[in-house]
Every structure is written in C-alpha cells, then in structure tokens.
N, C-alpha and C positions, 0 to 999 in steps of 0.2 A: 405412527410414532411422530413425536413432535421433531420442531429444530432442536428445541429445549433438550432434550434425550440425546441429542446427538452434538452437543453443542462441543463436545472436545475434539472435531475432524475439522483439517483447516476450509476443506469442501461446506463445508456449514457458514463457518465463520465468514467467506467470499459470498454466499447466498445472504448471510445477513450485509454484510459489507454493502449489497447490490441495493438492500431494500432500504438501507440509508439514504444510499443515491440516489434513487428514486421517488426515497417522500422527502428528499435535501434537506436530509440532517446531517450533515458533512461530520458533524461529531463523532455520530456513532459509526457511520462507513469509516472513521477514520481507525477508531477503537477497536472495529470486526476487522479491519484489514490487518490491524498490529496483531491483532489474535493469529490472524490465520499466519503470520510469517515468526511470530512466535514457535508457533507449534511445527514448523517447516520452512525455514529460512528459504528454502528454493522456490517459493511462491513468487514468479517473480513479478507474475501479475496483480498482484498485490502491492507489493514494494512502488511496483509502475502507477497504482492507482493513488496510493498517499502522495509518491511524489507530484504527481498533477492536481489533487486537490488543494494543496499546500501551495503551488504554486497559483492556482485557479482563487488561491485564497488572498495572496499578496506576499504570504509569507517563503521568502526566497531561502531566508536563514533556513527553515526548518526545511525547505524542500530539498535542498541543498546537502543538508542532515541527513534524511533519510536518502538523497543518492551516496552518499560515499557508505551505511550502512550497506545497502541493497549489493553496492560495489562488492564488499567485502566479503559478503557471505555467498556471493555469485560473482567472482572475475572473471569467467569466462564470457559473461554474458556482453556482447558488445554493445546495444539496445540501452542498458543501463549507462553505461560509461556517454552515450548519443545524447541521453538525458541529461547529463548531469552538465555536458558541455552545452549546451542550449539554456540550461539556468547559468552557467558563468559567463551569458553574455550578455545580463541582464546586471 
C-alpha cells in the first residue's frame, strides 16, 4: 500500500513532512506538517518542526504564529511556550 492510500493519518503526513526535509523542499514539509496537526492538533512534533523551519527560514513573524497556534491547542506543553520565548528574543 502506498503513502498515497494512507494519506489521511497524520503518521503519514510526518513521513512525508520528513521527506521534504530531506530533499529541502521546506515547502512541502511545511504543507505535510500543517496536514499532520490538522488532522491532530497534538502533534507536537510537527508544530516544533514548522516553528523551526520558519525560523530557519528568516521568517520570525510566522514562526512566531505558529508558536502561539501550537500554544493554544497544547498548553500544557512547556517545550512550546521554551520556543516561542527564544523567538521573542530575536
């Protein structure tokens, strides 16, 4: 069975996410990771990987963005809240 087949699991969308990274098309890991926390806000390894590529990117505004999303749909998580202060000292 393909990814293609299984393309609606956010475990999928993190394996495509991955394969972006790896031939650095930041684009589309950016795209797989919004799918995967889509479909399962609690992904927060996802969430973790846009904000650092967005950051990795230049872009602070947006990384910025996706920590107070990430925040919101995970408050307990202290790791994200770690992030988002480490972009406000930039």
């Amino acid at each position: 069975m393909s990814l293609q087949n299984k393309a609606d699991f956010p475990e999928t969308q993190l394996i495509v996410a991955g394969i972006g990274l790896t031939t650095r098309r930041m684009d589309a890991a950016l795209s797989a990771f919004g799918e995967a926390v889509k479909m399962d806000p609690q992904q927060v390894q996802a969430w973790t990987m846009m904000i650092r590529i967005h950051s990795a990117q230049g872009d602070t505004k947006a990384a910025l963005k996706t920590a107070n999303a990430a925040i919101k749909a995970n408050p307990d998580n202290i790791g994200l809240y770690l992030m988002k202060a480490d972009l406000s000292e930039y």
